[in-house]
VEXLONU-310699 format. One record per residue (C-alpha): x, y, z; residue number from 1. Coordinates in steps of 0.1 Angstrom, whole numbers, plus 5000, padded with zeros to 4 digits. Each point is the difference from the previous one (the first is absolute). Example, Ala and Ser with C-alpha at 12.3 -4.5 7.8 and 13.67 -1.06 7.14 Angstrom:
! residues 2
+------+------+------+-----+
!   xx !   yy !   zz ! num !
+------+------+------+-----+
! 5123 ! 4955 ! 5078 !   1 !
! 5014 ! 5034 ! 4993 !   2 !
+------+------+------+-----+
! end
This chain:
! residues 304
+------+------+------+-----+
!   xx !   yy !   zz ! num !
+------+------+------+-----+
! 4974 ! 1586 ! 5125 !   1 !
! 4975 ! 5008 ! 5025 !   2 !
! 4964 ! 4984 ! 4985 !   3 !
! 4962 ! 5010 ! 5017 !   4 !
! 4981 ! 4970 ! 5004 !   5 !
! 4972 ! 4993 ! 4982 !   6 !
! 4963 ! 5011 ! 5013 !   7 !
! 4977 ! 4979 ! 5000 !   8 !
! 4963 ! 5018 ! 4985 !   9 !
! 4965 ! 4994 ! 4997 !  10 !
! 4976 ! 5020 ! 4974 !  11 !
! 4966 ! 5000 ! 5010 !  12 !
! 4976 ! 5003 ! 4978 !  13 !
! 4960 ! 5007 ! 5002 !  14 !
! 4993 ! 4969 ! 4976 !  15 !
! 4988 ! 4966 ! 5013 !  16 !
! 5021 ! 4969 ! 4992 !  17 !
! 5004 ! 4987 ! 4964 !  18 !
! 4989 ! 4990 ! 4979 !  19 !
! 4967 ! 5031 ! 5007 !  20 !
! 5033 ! 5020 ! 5012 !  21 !
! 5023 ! 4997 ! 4970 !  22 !
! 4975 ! 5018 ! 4978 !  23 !
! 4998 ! 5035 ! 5024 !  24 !
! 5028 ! 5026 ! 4985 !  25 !
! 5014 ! 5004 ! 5039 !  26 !
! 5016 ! 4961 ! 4994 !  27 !
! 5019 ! 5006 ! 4969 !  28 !
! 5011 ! 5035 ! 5016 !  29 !
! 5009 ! 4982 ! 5029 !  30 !
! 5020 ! 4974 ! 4982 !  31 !
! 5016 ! 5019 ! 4981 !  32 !
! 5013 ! 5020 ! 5032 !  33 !
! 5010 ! 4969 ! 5018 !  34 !
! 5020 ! 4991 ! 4963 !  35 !
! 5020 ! 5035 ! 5005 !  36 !
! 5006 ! 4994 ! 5041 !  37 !
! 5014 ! 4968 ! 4990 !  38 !
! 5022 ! 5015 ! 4976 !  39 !
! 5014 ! 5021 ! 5025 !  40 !
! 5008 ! 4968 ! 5019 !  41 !
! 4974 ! 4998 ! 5022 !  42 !
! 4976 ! 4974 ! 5004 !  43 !
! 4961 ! 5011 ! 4998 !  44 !
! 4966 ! 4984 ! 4995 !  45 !
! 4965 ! 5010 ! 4990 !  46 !
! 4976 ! 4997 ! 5030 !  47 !
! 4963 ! 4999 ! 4992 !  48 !
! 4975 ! 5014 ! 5021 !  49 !
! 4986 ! 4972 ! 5027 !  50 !
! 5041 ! 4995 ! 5003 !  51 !
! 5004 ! 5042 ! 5011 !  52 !
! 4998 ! 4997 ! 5033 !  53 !
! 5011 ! 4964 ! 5013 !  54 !
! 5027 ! 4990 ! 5021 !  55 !
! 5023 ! 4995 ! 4965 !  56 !
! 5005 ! 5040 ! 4999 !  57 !
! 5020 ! 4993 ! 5035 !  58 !
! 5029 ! 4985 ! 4982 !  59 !
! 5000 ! 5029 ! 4968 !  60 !
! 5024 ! 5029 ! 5009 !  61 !
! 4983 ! 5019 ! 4982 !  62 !
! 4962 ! 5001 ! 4986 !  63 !
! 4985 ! 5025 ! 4977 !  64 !
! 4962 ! 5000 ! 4990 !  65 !
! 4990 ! 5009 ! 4968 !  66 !
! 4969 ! 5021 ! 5013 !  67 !
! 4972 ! 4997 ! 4981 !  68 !
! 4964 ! 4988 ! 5009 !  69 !
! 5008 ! 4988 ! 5036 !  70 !
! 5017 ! 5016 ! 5029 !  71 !
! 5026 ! 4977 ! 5015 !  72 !
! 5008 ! 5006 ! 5039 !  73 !
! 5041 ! 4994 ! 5004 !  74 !
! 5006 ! 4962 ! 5022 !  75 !
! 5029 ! 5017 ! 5017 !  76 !
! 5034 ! 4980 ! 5008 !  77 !
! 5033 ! 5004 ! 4985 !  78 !
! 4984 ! 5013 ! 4962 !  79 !
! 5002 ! 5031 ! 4990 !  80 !
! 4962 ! 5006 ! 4985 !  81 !
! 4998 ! 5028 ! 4970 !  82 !
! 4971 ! 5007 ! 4986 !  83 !
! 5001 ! 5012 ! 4962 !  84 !
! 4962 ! 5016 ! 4991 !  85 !
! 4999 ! 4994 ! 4962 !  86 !
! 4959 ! 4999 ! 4994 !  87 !
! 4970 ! 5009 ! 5017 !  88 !
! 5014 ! 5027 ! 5022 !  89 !
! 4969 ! 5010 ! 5006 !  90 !
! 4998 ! 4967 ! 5025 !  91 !
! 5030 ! 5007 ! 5022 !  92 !
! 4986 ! 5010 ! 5034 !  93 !
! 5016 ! 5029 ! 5016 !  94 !
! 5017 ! 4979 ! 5028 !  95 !
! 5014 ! 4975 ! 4977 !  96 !
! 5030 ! 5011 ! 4988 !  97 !
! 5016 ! 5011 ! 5034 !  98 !
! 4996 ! 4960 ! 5009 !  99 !
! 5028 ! 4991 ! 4975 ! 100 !
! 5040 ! 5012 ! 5003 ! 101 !
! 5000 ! 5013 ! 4963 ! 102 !
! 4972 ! 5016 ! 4979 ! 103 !
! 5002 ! 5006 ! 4964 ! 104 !
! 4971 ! 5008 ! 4970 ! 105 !
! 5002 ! 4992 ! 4961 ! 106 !
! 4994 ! 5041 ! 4999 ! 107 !
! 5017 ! 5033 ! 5003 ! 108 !
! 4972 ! 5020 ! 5007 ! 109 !
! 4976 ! 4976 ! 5026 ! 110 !
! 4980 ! 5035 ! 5017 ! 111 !
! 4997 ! 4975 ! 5029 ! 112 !
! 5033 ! 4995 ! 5008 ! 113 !
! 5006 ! 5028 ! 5025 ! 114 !
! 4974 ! 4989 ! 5021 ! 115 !
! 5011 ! 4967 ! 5007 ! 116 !
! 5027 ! 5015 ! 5028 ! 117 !
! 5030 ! 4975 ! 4982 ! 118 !
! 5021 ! 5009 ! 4974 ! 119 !
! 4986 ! 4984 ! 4966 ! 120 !
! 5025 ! 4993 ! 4972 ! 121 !
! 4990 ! 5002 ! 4966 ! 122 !
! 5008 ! 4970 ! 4983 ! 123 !
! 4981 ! 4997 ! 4965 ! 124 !
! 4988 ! 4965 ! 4984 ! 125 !
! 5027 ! 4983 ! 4978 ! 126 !
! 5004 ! 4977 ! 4972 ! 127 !
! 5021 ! 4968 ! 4992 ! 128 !
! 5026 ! 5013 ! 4971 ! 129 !
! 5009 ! 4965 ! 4993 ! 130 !
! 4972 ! 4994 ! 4992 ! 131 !
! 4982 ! 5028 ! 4987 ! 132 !
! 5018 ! 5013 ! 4971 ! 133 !
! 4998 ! 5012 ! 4970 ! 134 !
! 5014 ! 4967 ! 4985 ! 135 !
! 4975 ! 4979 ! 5013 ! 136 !
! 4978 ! 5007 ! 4967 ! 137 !
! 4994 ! 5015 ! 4965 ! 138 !
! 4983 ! 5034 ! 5004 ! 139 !
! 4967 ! 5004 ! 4983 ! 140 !
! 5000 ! 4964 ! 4991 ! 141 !
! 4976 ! 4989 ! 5028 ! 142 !
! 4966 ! 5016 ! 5009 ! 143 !
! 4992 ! 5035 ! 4989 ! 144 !
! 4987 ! 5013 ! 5036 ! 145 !
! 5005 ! 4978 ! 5029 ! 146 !
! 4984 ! 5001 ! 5033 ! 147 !
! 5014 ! 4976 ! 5031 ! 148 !
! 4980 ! 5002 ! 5034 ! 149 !
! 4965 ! 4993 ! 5016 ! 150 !
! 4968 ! 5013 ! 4998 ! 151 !
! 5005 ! 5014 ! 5043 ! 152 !
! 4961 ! 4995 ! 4996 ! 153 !
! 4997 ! 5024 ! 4979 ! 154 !
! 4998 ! 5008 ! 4957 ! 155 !
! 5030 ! 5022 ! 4999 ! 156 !
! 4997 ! 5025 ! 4980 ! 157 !
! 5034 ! 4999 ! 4981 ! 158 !
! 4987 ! 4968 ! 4988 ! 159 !
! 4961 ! 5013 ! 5001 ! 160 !
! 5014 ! 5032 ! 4977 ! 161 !
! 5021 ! 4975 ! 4973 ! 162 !
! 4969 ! 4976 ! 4996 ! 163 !
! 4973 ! 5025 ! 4996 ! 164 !
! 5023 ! 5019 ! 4974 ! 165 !
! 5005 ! 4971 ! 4979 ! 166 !
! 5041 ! 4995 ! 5013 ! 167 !
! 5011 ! 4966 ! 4995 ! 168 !
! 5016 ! 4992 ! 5037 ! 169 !
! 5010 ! 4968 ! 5015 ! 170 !
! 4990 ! 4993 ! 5035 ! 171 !
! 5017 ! 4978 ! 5025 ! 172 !
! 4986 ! 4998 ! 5035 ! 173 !
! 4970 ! 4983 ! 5022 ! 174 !
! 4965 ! 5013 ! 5003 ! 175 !
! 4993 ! 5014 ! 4963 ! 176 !
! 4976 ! 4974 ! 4992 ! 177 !
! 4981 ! 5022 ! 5014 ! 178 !
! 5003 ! 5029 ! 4977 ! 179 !
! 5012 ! 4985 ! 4968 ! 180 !
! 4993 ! 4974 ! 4978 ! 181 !
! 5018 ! 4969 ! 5000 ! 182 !
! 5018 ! 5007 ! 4966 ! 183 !
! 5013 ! 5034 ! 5015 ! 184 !
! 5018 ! 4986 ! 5023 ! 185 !
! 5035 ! 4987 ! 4997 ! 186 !
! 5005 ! 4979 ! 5031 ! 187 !
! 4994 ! 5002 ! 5039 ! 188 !
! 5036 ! 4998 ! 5007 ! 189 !
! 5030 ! 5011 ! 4980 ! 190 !
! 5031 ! 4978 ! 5016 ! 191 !
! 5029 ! 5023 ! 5014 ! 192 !
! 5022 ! 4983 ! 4977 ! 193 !
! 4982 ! 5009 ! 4967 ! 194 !
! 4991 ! 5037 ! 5014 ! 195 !
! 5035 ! 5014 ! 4991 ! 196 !
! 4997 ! 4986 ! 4964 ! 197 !
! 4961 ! 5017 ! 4997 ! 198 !
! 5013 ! 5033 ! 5011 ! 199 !
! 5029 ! 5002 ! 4979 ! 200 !
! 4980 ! 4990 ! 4969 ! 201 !
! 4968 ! 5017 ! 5009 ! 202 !
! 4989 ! 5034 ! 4978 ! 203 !
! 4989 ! 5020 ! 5029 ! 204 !
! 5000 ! 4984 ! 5035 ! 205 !
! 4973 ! 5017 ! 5022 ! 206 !
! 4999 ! 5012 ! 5033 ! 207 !
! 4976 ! 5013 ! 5029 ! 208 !
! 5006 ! 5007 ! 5038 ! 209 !
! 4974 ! 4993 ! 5029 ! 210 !
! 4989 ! 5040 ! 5002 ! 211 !
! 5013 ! 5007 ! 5035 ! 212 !
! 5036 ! 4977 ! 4990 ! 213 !
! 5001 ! 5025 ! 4968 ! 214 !
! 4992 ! 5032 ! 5026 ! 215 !
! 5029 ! 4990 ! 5026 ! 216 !
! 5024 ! 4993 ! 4978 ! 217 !
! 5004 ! 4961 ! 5001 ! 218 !
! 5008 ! 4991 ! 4962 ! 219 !
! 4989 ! 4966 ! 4987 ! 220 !
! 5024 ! 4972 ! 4999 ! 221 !
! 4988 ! 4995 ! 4963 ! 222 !
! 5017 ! 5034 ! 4992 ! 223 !
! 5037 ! 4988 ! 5005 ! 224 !
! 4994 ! 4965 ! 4989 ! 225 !
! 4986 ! 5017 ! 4966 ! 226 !
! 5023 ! 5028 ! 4996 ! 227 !
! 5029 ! 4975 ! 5007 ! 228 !
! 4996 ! 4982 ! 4968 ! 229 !
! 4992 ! 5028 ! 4981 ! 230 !
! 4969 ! 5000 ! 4989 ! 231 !
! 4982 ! 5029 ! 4997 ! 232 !
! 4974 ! 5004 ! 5035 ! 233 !
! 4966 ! 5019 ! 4998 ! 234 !
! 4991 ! 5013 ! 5038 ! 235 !
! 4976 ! 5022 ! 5021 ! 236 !
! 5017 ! 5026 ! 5017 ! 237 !
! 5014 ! 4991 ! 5032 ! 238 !
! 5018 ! 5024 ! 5025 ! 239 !
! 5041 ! 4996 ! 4995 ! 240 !
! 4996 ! 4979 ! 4964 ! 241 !
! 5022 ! 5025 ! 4983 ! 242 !
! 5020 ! 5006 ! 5025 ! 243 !
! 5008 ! 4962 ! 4990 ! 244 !
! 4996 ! 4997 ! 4968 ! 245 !
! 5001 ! 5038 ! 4988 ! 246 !
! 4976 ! 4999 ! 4969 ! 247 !
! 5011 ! 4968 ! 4982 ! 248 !
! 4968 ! 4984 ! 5016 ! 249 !
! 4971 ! 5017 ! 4982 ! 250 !
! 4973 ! 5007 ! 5027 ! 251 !
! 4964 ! 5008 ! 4992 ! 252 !
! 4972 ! 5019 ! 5026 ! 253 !
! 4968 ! 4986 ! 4978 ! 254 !
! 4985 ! 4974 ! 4985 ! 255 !
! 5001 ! 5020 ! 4971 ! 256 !
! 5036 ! 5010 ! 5004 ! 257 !
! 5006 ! 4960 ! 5008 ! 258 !
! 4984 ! 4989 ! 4966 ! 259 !
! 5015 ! 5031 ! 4980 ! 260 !
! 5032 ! 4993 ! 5009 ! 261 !
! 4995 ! 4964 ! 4989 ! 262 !
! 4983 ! 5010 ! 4963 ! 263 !
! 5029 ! 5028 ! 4998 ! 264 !
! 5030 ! 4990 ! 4976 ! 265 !
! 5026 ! 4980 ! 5022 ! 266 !
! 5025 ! 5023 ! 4992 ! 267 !
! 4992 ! 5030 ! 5012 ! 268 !
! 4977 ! 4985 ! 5028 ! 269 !
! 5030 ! 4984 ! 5018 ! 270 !
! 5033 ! 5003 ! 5001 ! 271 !
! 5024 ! 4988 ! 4977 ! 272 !
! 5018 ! 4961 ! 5003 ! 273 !
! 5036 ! 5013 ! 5015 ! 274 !
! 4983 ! 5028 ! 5025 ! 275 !
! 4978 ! 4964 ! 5015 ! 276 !
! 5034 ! 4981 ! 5001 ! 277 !
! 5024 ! 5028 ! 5015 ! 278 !
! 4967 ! 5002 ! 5030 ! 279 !
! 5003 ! 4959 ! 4995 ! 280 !
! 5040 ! 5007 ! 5010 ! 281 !
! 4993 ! 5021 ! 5031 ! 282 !
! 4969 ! 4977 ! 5009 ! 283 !
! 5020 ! 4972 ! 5003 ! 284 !
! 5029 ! 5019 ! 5016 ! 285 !
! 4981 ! 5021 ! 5027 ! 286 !
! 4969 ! 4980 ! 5005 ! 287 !
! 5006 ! 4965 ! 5003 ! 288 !
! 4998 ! 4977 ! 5031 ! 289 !
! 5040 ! 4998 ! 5002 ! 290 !
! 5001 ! 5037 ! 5011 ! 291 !
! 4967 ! 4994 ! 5020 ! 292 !
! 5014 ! 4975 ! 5016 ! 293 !
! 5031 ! 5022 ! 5009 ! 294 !
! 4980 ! 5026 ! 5016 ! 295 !
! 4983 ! 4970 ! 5024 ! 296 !
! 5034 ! 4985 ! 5007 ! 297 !
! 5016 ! 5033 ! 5007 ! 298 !
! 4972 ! 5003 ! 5027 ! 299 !
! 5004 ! 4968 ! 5016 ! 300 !
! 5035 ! 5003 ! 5005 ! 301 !
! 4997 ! 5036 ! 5019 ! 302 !
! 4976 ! 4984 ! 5019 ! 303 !
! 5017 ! 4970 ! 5007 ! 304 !
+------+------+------+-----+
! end
């Protein structure tokens, strides 16, 4: 039986090395990309960003760059370069993606995307099913509202709207020092290998988007990492959420709608335990980094 041989990948990421690198969400999403290439029976690394453009790539067959706050220019040689734009669109200069042999975009509905001259592929963010599951914890058993991500220099008002109303929330992330009080915040970092159990056992997990990310369509990793354990997700509206998640992720437009849905009873706020695990089921099943992974390799192969 005829067998392809395996590629040989490199995921570049935006971070700088570890151990300041192993704390940005574009590592874990990259690892947990190279985890699902490597299940595929391929062999694939993580490649911060002073590594992006040294002679290394030469030997990769095929390179993908996880675009977010730098532009990478291609090292051509044998690799195939894709570039996947899954934050910050709003950086991606208008020549950029025509440098790299594949383009795709964590959205469905990027109002750039015509102009860039290449064909763009949607390909949304993703989540790690085996690890993000409803199993992983006890629901309602851990923090009533819980809130995992930095400040992005700013008080953001999901949090801003739960603290001024009184909402007990816990906050993971770096740079509230310098809105709250010690004693309101739960911890600078949450480790990747706690976060499934805090979602799953969380009362509400909340949500926000960057406001042009929520206007073009490209939906917050923390959306299918939350809804794939189940727990019940409190958003802002973002462009293409329900075409995702249809309505069992309750969305809110205000402050005020943000902490009304949060004082309303649970039960009629959000949907019921078995609608969040049946979108848990096709989570896991249409959204993980397996069938990401699929679409890359697919790719490289025609290309190849």
């Amino acid at each position: 039986m005829f067998r392809r041989k395996p590629l040989r990948w490199s995921i570049v990421v935006s971070a700088p090395r570890p151990p300041a690198g192993d704390q940005w969400g574009d590592t874990v999403f990259a690892r947990d990309l190279v985890a699902a290439l490597e299940r595929a029976g391929h062999r694939a690394k993580v490649v911060f960003r002073p590594g992006a453009e040294s002679e290394g790539r030469e030997s990769d067959d095929v390179v993908v760059v996880l675009r977010g706050l730098n532009r990478v220019v291609p090292r051509r040689g044998k690799a195939a370069w894709f570039l996947w734009v899954i934050s910050h669109p709003e950086l991606v200069d208008i020549d950029e993606p025509a440098q790299y042999d594949a383009v795709f975009a964590a959205s469905a509905h990027w109002s750039r995307a015509a102009d860039f001259g290449v064909l763009v592929t949607p390909l949304l963010q993703a989540t790690a099913p085996e690890r993000f599951t409803p199993d992983a914890g006890a629901g309602d058993s851990g923090a009533p509202v819980l809130f995992v991500g930095s400040t992005r220099g700013e008080y953001r008002p999901a949090v801003r709207a739960c603290v001024d109303a009184g909402i007990e929330v816990d906050v993971y992330g770096v740079g509230w020092s310098e809105y709250l009080p010690a004693e309101r915040i739960a911890g600078e970092f949450l480790d990747p290998a706690i976060l499934p159990r805090a979602y799953a056992s969380a009362g509400v997990v909340l949500n926000d988007h960057w406001p042009d990310m929520a206007q073009e369509g490209f939906l917050s990793n923390r959306l299918f990492d939350a809804t794939a354990t189940g727990a019940r997700v409190l958003s802002d509206q973002a462009t293409g959420l329900g075409e995702v998640f249809g309505d069992v992720v309750t969305t809110y437009s205000t402050s005020e709608e943000l902490v009304q849905r949060l004082e309303a009873d649970r039960s009629t706020a959000f949907a019921d335990r078995e609608t969040r695990l049946a979108l848990a089921q096709k989570v896991a099943r249409e959204h993980s980094f397996d069938a990401r992974a699929a679409v890359l390799i697919e790719r490289a192969r025609l290309l190849r």
